[in-house]
C-alpha positions in Angstrom: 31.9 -103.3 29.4 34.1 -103.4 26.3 33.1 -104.2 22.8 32.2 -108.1 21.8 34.9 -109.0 19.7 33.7 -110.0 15.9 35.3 -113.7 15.5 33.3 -114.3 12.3 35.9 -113.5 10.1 33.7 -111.1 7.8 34.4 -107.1 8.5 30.5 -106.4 7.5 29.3 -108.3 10.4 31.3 -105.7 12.8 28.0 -103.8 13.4 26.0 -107.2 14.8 28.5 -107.5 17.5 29.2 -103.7 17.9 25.0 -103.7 18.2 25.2 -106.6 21.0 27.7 -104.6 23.2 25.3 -101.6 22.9 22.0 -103.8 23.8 24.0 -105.2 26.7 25.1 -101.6 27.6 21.5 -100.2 27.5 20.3 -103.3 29.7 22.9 -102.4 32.6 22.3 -99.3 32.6 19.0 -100.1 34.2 20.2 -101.3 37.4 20.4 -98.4 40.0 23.5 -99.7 41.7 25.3 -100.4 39.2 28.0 -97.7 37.5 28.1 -98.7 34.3 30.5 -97.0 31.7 28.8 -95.2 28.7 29.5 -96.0 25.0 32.0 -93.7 23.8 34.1 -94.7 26.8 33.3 -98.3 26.3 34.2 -98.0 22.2 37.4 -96.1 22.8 39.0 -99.6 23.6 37.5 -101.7 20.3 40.1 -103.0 18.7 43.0 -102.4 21.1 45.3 -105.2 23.5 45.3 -103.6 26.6 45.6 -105.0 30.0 41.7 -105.3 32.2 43.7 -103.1 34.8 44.5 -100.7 32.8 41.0 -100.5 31.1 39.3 -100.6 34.9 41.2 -97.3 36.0 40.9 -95.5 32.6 37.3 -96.0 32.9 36.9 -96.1 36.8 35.3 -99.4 36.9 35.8 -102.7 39.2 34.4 -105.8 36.8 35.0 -105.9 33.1 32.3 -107.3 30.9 33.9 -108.5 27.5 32.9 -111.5 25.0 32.9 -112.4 21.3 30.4 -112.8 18.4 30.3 -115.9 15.7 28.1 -115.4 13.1 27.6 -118.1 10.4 24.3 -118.2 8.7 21.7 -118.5 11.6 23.7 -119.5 13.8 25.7 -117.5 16.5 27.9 -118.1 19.2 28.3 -115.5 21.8 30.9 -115.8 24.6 30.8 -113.3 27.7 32.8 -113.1 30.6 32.4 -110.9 33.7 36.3 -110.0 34.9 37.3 -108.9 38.3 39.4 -106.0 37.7 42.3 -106.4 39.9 42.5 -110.0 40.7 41.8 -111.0 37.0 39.1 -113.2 38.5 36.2 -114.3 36.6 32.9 -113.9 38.4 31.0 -115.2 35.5 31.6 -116.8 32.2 29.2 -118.4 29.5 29.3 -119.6 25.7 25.9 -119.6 24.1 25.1 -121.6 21.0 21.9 -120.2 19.2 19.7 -119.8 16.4 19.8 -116.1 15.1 15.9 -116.0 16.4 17.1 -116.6 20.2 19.4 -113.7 20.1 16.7 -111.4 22.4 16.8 -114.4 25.0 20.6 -114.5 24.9 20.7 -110.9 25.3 18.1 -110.9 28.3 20.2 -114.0 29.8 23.5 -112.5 29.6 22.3 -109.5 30.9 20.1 -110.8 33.7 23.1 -113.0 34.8 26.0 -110.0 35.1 23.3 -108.5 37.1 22.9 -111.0 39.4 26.4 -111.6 39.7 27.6 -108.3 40.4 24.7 -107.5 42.5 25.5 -110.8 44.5 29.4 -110.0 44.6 29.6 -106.4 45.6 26.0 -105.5 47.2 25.2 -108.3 48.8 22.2 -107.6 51.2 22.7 -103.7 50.2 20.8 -104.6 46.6 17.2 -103.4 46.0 14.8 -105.5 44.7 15.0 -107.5 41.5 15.5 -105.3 38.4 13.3 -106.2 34.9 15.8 -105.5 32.4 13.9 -104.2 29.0 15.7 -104.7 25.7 15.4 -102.2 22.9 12.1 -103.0 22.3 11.7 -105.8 19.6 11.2 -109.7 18.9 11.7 -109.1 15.5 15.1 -110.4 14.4 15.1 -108.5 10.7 14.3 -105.4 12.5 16.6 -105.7 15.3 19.4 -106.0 11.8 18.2 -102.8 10.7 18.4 -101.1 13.9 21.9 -102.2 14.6 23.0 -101.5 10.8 21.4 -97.4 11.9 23.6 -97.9 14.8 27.0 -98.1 13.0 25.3 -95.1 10.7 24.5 -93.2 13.3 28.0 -93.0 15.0 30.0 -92.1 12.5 28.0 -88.7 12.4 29.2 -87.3 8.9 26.8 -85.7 6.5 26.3 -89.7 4.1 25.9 -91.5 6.8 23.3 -89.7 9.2 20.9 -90.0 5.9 21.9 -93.9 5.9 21.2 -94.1 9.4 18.0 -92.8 8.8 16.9 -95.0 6.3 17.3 -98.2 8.3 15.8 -96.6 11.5 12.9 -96.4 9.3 13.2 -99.9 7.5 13.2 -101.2 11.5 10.4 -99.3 12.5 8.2 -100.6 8.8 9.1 -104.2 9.8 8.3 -103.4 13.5 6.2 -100.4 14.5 6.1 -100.5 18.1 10.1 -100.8 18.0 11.3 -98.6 20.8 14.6 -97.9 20.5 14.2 -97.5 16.7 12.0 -94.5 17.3 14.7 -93.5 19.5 17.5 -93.6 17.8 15.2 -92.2 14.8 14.7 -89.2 16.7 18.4 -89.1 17.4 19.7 -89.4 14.3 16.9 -85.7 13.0 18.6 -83.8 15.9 22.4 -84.7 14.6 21.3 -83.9 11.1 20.1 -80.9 12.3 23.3 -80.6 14.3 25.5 -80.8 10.8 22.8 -78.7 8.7 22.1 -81.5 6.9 18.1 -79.8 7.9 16.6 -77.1 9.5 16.7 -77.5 13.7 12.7 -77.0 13.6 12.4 -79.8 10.5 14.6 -82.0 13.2 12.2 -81.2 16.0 8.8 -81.1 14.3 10.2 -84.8 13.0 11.6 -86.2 17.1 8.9 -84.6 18.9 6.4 -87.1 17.9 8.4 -89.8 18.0 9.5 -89.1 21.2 6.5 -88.8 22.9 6.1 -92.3 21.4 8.9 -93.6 23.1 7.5 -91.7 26.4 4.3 -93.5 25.9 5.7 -97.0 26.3 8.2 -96.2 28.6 7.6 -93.1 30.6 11.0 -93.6 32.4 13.0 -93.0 29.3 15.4 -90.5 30.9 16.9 -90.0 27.0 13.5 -89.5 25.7 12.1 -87.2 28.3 15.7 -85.6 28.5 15.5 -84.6 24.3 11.9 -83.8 24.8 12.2 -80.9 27.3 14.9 -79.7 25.3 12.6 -79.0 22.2 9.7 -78.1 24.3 12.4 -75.6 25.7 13.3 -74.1 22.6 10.0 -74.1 21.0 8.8 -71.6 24.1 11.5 -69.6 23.3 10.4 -69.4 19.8 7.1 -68.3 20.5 7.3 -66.5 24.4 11.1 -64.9 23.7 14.1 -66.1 26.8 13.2 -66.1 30.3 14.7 -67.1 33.2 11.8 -68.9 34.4 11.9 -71.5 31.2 15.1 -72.3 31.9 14.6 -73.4 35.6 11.7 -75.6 33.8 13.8 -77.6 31.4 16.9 -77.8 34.2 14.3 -79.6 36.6 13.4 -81.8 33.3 16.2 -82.3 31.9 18.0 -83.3 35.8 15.3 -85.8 36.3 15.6 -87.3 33.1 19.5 -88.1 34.2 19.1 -89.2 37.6 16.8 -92.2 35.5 19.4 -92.6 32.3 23.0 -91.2 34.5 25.2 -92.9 31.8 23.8 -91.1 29.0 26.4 -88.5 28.1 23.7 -86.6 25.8 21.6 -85.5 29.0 24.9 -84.3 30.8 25.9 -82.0 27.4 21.7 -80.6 27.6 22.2 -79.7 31.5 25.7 -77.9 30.3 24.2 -76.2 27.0 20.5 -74.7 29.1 23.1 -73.5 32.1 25.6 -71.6 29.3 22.8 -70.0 27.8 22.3 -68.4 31.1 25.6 -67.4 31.3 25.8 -69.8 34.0 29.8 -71.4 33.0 30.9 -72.8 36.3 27.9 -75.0 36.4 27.8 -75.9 32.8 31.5 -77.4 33.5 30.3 -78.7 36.8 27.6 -81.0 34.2 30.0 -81.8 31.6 32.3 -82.8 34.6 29.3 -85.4 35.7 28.9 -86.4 32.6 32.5 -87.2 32.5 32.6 -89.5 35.8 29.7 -91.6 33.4 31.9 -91.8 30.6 35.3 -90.7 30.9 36.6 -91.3 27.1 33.7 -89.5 25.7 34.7 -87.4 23.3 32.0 -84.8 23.0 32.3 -83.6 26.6 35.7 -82.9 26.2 34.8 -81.2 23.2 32.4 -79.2 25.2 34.3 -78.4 28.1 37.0 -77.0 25.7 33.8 -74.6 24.2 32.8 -73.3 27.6 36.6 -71.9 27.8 36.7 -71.0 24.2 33.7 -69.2 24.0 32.7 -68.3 27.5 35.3 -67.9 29.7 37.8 -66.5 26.7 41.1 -68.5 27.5 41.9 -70.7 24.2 44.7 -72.2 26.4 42.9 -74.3 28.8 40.5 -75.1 25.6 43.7 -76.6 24.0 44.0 -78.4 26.7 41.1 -80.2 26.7 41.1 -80.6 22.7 44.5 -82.3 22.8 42.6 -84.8 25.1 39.9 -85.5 22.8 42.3 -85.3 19.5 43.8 -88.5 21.5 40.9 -90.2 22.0 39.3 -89.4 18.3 42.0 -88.0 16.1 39.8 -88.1 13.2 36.2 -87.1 15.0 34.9 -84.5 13.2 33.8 -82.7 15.9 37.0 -82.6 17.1 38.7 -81.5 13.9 35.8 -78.6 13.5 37.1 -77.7 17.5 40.5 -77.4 17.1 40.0 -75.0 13.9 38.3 -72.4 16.0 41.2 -73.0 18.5 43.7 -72.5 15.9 41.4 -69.1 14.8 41.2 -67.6 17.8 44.8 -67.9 18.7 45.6 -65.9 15.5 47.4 -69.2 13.8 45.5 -68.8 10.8 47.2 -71.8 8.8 46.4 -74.1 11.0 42.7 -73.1 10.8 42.8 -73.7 7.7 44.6 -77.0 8.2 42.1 -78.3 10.2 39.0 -77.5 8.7 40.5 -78.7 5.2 41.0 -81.7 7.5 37.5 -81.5 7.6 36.3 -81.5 4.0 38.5 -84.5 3.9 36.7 -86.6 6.2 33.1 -85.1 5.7 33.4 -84.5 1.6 29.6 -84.2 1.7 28.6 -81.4 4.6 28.4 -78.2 2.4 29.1 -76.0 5.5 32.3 -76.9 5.5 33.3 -74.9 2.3 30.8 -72.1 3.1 33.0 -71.6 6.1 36.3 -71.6 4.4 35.2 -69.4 1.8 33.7 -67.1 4.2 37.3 -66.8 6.1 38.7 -66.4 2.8 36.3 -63.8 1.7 37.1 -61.6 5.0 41.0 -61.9 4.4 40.8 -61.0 0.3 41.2 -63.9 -0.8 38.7 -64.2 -3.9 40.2 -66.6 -6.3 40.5 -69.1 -3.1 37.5 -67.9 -1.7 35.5 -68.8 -4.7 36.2 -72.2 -5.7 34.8 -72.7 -2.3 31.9 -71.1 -3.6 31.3 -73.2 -6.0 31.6 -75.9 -4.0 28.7 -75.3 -1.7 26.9 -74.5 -4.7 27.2 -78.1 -5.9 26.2 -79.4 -2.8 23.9 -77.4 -1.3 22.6 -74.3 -3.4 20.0 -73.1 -1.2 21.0 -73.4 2.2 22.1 -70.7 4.4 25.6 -71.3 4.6 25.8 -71.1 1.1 23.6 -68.1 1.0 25.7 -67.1 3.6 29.1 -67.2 1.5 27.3 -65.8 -1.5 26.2 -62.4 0.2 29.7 -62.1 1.7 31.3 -62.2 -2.0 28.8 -59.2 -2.8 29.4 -57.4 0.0 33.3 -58.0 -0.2 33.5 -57.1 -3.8 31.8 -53.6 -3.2 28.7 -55.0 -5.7 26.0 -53.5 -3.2 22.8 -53.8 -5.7 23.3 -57.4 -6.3 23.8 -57.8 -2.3 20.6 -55.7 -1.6 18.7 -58.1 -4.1 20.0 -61.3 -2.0 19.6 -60.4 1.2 16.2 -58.6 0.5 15.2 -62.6 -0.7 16.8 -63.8 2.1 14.6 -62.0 4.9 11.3 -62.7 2.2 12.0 -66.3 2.6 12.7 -66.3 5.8 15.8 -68.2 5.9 17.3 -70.1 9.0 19.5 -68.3 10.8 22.0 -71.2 10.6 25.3 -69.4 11.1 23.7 -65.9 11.3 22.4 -66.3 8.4 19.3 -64.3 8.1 20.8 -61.8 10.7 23.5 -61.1 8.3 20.9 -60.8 5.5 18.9 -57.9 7.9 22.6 -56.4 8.2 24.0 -56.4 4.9 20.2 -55.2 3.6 20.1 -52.0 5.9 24.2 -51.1 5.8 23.7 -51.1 1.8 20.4 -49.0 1.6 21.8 -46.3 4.1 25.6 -46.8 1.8 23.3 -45.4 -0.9 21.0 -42.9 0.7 18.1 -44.6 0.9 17.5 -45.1 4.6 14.1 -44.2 3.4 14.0 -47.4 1.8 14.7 -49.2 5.0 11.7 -48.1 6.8 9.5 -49.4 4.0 10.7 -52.6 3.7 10.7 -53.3 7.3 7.0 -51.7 7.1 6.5 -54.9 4.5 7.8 -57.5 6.1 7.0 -57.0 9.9 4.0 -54.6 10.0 3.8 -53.1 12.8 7.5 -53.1 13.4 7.5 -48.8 14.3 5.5 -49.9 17.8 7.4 -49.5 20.8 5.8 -52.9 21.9 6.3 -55.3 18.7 5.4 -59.0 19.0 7.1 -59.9 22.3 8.2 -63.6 21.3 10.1 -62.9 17.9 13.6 -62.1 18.3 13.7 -61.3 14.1 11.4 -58.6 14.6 13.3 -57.2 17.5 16.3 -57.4 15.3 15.1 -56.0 12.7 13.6 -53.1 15.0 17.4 -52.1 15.5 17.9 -51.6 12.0 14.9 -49.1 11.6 16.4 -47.2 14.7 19.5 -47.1 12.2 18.0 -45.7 9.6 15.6 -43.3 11.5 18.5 -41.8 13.1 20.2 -41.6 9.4 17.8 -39.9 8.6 17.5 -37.3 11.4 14.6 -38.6 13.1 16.5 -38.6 16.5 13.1 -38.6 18.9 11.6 -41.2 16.6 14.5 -43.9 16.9 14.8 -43.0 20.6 11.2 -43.4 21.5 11.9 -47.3 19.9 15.2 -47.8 21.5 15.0 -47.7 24.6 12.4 -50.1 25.0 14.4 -52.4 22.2 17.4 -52.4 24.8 15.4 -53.2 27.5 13.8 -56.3 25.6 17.0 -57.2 24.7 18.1 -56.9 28.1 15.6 -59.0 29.4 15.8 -61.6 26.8 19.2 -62.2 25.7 20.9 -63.2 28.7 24.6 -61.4 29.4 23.6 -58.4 26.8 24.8 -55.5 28.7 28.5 -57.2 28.8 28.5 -57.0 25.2 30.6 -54.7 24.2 29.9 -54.5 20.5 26.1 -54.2 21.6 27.0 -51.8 23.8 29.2 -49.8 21.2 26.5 -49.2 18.6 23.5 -48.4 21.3 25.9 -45.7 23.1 26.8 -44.3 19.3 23.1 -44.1 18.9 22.6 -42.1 21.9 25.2 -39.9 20.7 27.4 -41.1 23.7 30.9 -41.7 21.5 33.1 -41.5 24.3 31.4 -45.0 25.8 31.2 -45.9 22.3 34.5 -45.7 21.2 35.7 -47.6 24.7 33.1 -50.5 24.0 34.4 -50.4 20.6 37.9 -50.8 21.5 37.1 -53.4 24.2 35.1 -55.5 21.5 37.8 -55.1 18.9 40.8 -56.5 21.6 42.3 -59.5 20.7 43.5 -61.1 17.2 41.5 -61.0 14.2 40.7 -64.4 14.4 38.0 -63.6 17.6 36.6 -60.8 14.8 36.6 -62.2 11.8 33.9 -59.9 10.5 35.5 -56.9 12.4 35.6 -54.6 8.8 31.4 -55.5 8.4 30.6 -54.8 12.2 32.6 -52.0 12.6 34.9 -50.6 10.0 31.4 -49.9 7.9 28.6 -50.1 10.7 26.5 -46.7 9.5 25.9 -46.7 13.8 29.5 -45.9 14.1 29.9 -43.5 11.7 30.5 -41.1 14.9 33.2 -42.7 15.8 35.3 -43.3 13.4 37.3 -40.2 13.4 38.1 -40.5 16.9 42.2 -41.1 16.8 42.0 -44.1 19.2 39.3 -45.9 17.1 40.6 -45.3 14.1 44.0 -46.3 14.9 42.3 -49.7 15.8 41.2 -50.2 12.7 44.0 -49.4 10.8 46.0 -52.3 13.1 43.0 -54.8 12.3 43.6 -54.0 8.5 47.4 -54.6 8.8 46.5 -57.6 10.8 44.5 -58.8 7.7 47.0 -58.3 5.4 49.6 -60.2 7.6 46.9 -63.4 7.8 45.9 -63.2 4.3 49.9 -63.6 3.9 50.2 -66.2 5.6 47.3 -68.3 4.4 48.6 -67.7 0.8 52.3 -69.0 1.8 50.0 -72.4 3.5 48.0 -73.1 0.1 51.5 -72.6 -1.9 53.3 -75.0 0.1 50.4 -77.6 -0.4 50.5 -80.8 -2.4 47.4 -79.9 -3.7 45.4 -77.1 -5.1 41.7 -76.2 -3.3 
């Protein structure tokens, strides 16, 4: 199905016939037999002249459903057209003449009749019984505006308009209550905030759960319901039992159901990928985003996340480049595209191009705070301070408190050798128990611990962690928080610091084997592995773990001088010749980026 073309001669009334195509698209869905192309694939072809043929094999379709919206007034004409792909025949044509009030019966009748007609033309007596098509769940034509206004919100994804979207979800669902898809798309709209850090991930779920189950409630076949659904009941167990295998087979049997009743949703296809790569399971995760692919071929987030799972997972920023030049030609300017190709460009060493693209990035998104925070940060770690700071001050404007920002803010302390002021943030950052957005409140925990031992006050350590997590010197602390594990690892730290060998053994080895069971792929983590041999007073393993962690450009170790030039763990270490020689290539490495970015923001037009 392509995108109703808007005849009306007035840009603003783009979303009404965008908001038709999706209706119509939802409705089709329905039908069992039918493979019907999802949105993004749908959308990719909006506004282009392209012949049905070509359009058919890009998407891997037979029949091509396209039409037109008129909108004057009340009145609307909608034309539709069901195409044979390779004869050019038309199965099915209709013009419909309406009041603005009839627009649900237009919808159900165009629907209901490329049903029929593709059921007639290539089932035959292979169809099932006759299908009830629902709508999105509404009579009311002021709410069914608002929805579709949310809609057009909603899929341009940048920091404004997600708040926009939002706030005509919710002017919907005040006009009409028991609107469906509103509370849907409502719920939708919290998890992409969340997504962009617009709020916290358990703000976005404590908001979608409830509405959710609503949605479940008067449709308990809403595969995209049920599907977002397990995934929050899926992390909120994690929350409060820890990782376990088990868990994850649960939400995989929820989360494959929900797709077998909503397969053109490309959202359930990137859930079955995500729950599979947190098990370190990759070849299946692809195997997912590949399904989800067949659905909708164009979409732009599934190549997005293919090219992750290679990125990330499988370590070969090639192949990842392969699939983001796919996706930067379907959606040059998608920001999650842009935000891909940056850590592309990192991770290849090609550090002016990073910063290319995610200055690319505060171009189209001028609102998302994060944005900034990560630039400075990657400016902070090269030496760049005057750069680094107006960055800084940047996220300040925007977001003050957030983590990111927090984030950025610690890092300038840290960089800048000011350790009392960084013990005084970070120490606030654990109290309030930040989100741990970006690593946030981990690098808080960190920087706190590295600074007291720095100073000699290991002693301090113990205290603190005394304060905040009592309890925390049991072998056995509160199985389900990961925090307080964390944090564990930093009071073996500083009992080892401070000679108190048996003591940090007697909590490490049962630390390890939590994290171990918990986290999955944790023994093949080499800077893991580094720091717990260095604490066993192993430093030939940890100076090979070391080394492995540390292989590759700077780019993969951006915070290589935090983790392991000044790790207290590693202090063991770092006389050994091969280590040591590491580092000293990292630092020339640094100095050969920080280069390189300076020439980039010369040559600009423009100052940061």
């Amino acid at each position: 199905m392509l995108p109703f073309v808007n005849m009306s001669g007035d840009a603003d009334n783009e979303y009404f016939s965008d908001g038709l195509t999706e209706t119509l698209l939802h409705m089709l869905a329905q039908v069992p037999e039918l493979k019907v192309a999802a949105r993004t694939s749908a959308f990719a072809f909006k506004g282009r002249d392209e012949d049905i043929r070509q359009i058919a094999e890009a998407l891997d379709v037979a029949t091509v459903l396209e039409g037109s919206v008129q909108r004057a007034g009340v009145r609307v004409r909608i034309t539709a057209q069901l195409i044979e792909a390779d004869s050019g025949f038309h199965l099915w044509s209709q013009t419909y003449d309406r009041d603005l009030d009839d627009i649900f019966t237009v919808q159900d009748e165009i629907a209901a009749s490329v049903a029929g007609a593709l059921r007639a033309t290539l089932l035959g007596e292979q169809a099932s019984a006759e299908v009830q098509l629902t709508g999105v769940g509404t009579a009311n034509t002021a709410a069914y505006e608002k929805f579709l206004l949310g809609l057009e919100q909603s899929n341009i994804a940048s920091y404004g308009s997600l708040q926009r979207a939002e706030g005509l979800f919710k002017e919907a669902l005040a006009l009409d209550p028991d609107f469906v898809e509103a509370k849907m798309e409502l719920a939708a709209a919290y998890t992409a905030q969340a997504d962009t850090g617009l709020i916290t991930r358990d703000l976005a779920d404590a908001r979608s759960k409830p509405l959710l189950e609503q949605v479940i409630a008067a449709n308990p076949r809403h595969g995209r319901a049920l599907g977002y659904l397990a995934l929050i009941d899926y992390r909120e167990s994690i929350d409060k039992d820890g990782f376990s295998p088990a868990l994850v087979d649960v939400v995989l049997a929820q989360a494959e159901a929900a797709v077998k009743l909503a397969p053109s949703e490309a959202e359930l296809y990137e859930i079955l990928g995500d729950v599979n790569r947190s098990r370190r399971n990759f070849e299946i995760a692809l195997d997912w985003y590949q399904k989800g692919l067949e659905y909708d071929p164009l979409s732009v987030d599934l190549h997005v996340y293919t090219a992750s799972v290679f990125l990330y997972d499988l370590e070969d920023p090639l192949v990842a480049e392969e699939w983001l030049a796919k996706a930067r030609q379907l959606a040059p300017d998608d920001l999650f595209v842009v935000a891909a190709s940056a850590e592309v460009a990192l991770r290849r060493g090609e550090y002016a191009e990073f910063l290319r693209w995610r200055l690319k990035s505060m171009e189209l998104d001028p609102q998302d705070h994060e944005i900034p925070s990560l630039l400075g940060r990657f400016l902070y770690q090269l030496g760049l301070f005057e750069e680094a700071d107006k960055m800084l001050a940047r996220a300040r404007a925007l977001a003050p408190d957030a983590p990111w920002t927090r984030i950025l803010e610690l890092e300038l302390l840290w960089a800048a050798g000011n350790v009392e002021r960084a013990i005084l943030l970070a120490e606030q950052m654990i109290r309030d128990d930040v989100e741990n957005r970006g690593g946030a409140w981990n690098l808080a925990m960190a920087i706190y611990a590295m600074a007291k031992i720095e100073l000699g006050q290991a002693a301090d350590v113990l205290a603190f962690l005394d304060s905040v997590f009592p309890g925390i010197r049991s072998q056995s602390p509160d199985e389900g928080q990961f925090r307080q594990h964390f944090a564990q690892y930093f009071l073996v730290v500083a009992l080892a610091e401070m000679g108190e060998f048996e003591a940090a053994n007697a909590i490490l080895d049962p630390l390890v084997a939590w994290f171990e069971a918990s986290v999955a792929g944790f023994d093949e983590q080499d800077g893991a592995a580094a720091n717990i041999a260095a604490l066993r007073g192993d430093d030939d393993v940890a100076v090979l773990r070391a080394l492995a962690a540390l292989d590759g450009p700077i780019g993969e170790h951006m915070d290589w001088h935090l983790n392991f030039a000044q790790a207290p763990s590693l202090a063991s270490i770092r006389s050994d010749a091969r280590f040591a020689a590491r580092l000293a290539e990292l630092e020339a490495e640094t100095l050969v980026a920080a280069e390189e970015v300076r020439t980039f923001l010369a040559g600009r037009d423009q100052p940061l």
